[in-house]
N, C-alpha and C positions, 0 to 999 in steps of 0.2 A: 233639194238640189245640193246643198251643202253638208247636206249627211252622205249624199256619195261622194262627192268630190275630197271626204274627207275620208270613207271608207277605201277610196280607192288609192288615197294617198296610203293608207294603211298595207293595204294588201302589196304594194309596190315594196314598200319599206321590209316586212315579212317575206317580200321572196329573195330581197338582197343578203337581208340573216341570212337567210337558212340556206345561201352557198355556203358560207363557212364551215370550215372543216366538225364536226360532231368534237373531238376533243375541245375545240376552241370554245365551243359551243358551251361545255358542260366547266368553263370555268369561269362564263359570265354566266351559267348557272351556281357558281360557286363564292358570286358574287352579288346576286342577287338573294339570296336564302338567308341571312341577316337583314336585308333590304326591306323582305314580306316579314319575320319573323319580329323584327323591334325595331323598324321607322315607322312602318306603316300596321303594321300589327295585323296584317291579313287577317280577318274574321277568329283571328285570337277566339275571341268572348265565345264561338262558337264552336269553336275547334278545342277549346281546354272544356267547355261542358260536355261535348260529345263523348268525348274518352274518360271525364270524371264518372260520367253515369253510366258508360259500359263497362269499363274497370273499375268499380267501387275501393276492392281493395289495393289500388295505386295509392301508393305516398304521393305528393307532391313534386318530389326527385324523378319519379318513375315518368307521371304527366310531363313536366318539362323536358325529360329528355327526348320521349315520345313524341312530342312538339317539335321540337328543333328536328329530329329527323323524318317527322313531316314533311317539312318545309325545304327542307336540302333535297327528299325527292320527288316534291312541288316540281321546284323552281326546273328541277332536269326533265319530267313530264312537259314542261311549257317549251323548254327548247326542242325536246326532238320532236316535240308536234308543229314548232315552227318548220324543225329541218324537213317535213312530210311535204313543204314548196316544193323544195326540189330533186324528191326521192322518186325514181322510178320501183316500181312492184320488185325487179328486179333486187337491188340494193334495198327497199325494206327487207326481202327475204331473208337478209343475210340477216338479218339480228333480229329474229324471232325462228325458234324451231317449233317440230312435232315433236312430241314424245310416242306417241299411240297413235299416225294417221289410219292405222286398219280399222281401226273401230270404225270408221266413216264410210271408208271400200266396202267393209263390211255389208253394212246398209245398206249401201248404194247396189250392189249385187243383185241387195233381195228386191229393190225397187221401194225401200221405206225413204219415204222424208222423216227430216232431221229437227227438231228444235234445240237450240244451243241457246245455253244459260251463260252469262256472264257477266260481272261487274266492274265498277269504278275500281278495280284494282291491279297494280301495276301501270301496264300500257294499253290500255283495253284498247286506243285508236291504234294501235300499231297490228294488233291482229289481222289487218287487212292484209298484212303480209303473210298471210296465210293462206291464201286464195287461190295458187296452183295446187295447193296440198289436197283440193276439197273434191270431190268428184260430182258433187251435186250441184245443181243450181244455187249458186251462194246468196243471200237477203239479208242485206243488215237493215234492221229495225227498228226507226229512231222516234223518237217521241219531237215535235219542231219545235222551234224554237220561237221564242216571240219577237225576238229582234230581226226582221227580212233580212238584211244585209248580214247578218252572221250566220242564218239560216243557210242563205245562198253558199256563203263561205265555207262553211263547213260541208254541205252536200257537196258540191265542188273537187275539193278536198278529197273526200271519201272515193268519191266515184272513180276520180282517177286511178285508182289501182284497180279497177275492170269488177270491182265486187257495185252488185245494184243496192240499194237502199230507197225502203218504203216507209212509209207514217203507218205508225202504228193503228188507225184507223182505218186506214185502206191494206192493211196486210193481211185478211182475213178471205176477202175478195181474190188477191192475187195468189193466195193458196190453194182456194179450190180450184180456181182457171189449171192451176199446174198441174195436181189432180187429176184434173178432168181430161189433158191432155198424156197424161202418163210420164210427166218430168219430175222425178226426186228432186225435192229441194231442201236444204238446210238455210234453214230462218235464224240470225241472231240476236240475240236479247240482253240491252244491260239493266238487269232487273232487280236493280237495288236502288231505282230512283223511288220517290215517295208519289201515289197517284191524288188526284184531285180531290176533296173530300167530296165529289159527290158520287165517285165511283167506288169510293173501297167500298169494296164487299166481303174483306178478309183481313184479321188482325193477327199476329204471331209475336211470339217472344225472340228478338232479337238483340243479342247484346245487352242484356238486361232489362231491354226496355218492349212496352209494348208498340208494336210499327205496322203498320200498314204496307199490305204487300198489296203488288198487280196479280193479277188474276189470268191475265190474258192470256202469257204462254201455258199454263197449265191447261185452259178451259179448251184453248186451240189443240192442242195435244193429246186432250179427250176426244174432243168431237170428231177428229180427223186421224185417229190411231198411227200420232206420227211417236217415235222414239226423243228420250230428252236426253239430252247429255249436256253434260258442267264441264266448260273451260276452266280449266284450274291455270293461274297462272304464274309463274316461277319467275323473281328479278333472281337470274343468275346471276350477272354480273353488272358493272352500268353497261347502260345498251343493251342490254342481250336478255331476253326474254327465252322463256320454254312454256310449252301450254299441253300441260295433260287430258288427257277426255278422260271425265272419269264417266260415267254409264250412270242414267237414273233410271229409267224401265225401255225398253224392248218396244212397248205398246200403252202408251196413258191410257186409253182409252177400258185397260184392264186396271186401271188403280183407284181406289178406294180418294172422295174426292180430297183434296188440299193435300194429298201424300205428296204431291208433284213441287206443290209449292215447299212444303218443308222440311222435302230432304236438300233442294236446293239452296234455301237460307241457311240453313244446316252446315252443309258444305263450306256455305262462303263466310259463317261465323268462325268454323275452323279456320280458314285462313288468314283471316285476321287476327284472330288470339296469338298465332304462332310469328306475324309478322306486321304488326298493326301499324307500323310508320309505309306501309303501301297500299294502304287504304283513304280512298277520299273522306277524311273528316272534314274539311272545308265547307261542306255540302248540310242543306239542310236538310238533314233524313229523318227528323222526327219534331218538322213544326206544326204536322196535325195531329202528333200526340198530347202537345199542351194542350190543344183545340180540346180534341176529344176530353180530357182531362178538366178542365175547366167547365165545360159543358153538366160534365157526370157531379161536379162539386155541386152545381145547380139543380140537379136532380133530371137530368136530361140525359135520357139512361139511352142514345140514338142506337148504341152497338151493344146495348143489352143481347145477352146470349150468343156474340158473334166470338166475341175474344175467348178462344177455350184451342189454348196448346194441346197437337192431337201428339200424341205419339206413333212414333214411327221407327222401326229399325230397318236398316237393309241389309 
């Protein structure tokens, strides 16, 4: 009773923010990003290891500075996902474009469904603003949450801009229904979270490190001869986002298997090389690599034969 009465205080207090004007907004973001960076030390210890072991050859200079602009577009991430209160579909539009929506029409023409690849980088919840752009049945993809009350919050949140979203569990189901009824759908994916260690089934070279990928959009991809395509996404400006499709096959269910998965990581290691302070390092992306790693020093060989970088050109 007192965790809602207190979430609910919460969620009152977040719809009064996020009237405030986006400028206002982005300088009690501007005010905050020393706040996370050296009072509170936001997951510091986690976020200077991340980037020490994906850029080895970083000085110390380089990490630090990396850090701090992190954290500067942290802190503007949390606002304008507060300002998402009180944003109609309309007004997110304005500050996210297409670059390539034919590629989608495209599709859509031929009566293919869609699997859309993309991650923790930039404004991945603001993509919602994208949702007149699409011609297909739109499906965001989320993995839930363990907290109810932030679960609810954030589903909530989402829905309101007229795009549906399913649990990753049950999105498998609601594909073939579509299918089976003759509705193109494009399903979205942020597919640089880390899966549970009882389901990886796939290891890959990632930013130096080795990582465990999902499996799921590829495997669905296969089985159901839907096309893959990578959100690439572009901070133009503050606010202002652009999201190119770049194309990974036509038909997965003609590629050779994990090609799906690593051209995808692929892609999104390019993006971060070229602009790695808009990437979530905050995030724990490779705490079942200690696992596995610690494991293998014991002689507990579980992913023996799994971890083998395939090559791939496109």
């Amino acid at each position: 009773m007192l965790k809602k009465l207190y979430y609910n205080m919460v969620i009152v207090f977040l719809k009064l923010i996020s009237l405030l004007p986006l400028k206002v907004l982005y300088i009690l973001a501007a005010i905050l990003t020393p706040f996370f960076s050296h009072v509170i030390s936001y997951r510091k210890k986690i976020i200077r290891e991340n980037l020490s072991k994906s850029f080895p050859e970083w000085n110390q200079k380089q990490i630090q500075e990396t850090m701090f602009a992190f954290y500067s577009y942290f802190t503007r991430l949390i606002v304008e996902s507060i300002k998402m209160f009180s944003m109609n579909l309309e007004s997110l539009e304005k500050h996210i474009k297409f670059k390539n929506p034919e590629i989608l029409h495209d599709y859509y023409s031929k009566g293919q469904s869609v699997i859309v690849i993309s991650a923790h980088f930039g404004n991945w919840e603001w993509i919602l603003g994208l949702h007149n752009k699409i011609p297909h049945h739109s499906i965001g993809v989320y993995k839930p949450l363990n907290d109810k009350y932030f679960n609810d919050l954030m589903t909530n949140l989402r829905t309101k801009f007229k795009s549906s979203i399913v649990g990753m569990r049950e999105i498998p189901k609601v594909l073939m229904k579509l299918k089976s009824e003759g509705i193109p759908s494009v399903s979205g994916y942020i597919a640089d979270q880390s899966p549970v260690w009882e389901e990886i089934q796939y290891w890959t070279t990632f930013l130096n490190q080795n990582t465990p990928v999902y499996m799921g959009p590829e495997k669905l991809a296969r089985k159901m001869a839907m096309a893959v395509v990578y959100f690439r996404m572009k901070v133009v400006s503050r606010g202002m986002y652009e999201v190119e499709i770049v194309p990974i096959t036509d038909d997965a269910s003609k590629t050779p298997e994990y090609e799906v998965t690593e051209r995808h990581v692929k892609l999104l290691e390019d993006d971060i090389k070229l602009h790695p302070e808009f990437w979530l390092w905050s995030h724990r992306r490779w705490k079942l690599t200690k696992r596995r790693e610690e494991e293998e020093a014991l002689g507990i060989m579980r992913f023996e034969g799994q971890f083998k970088r395939k090559e791939y050109h496109a």
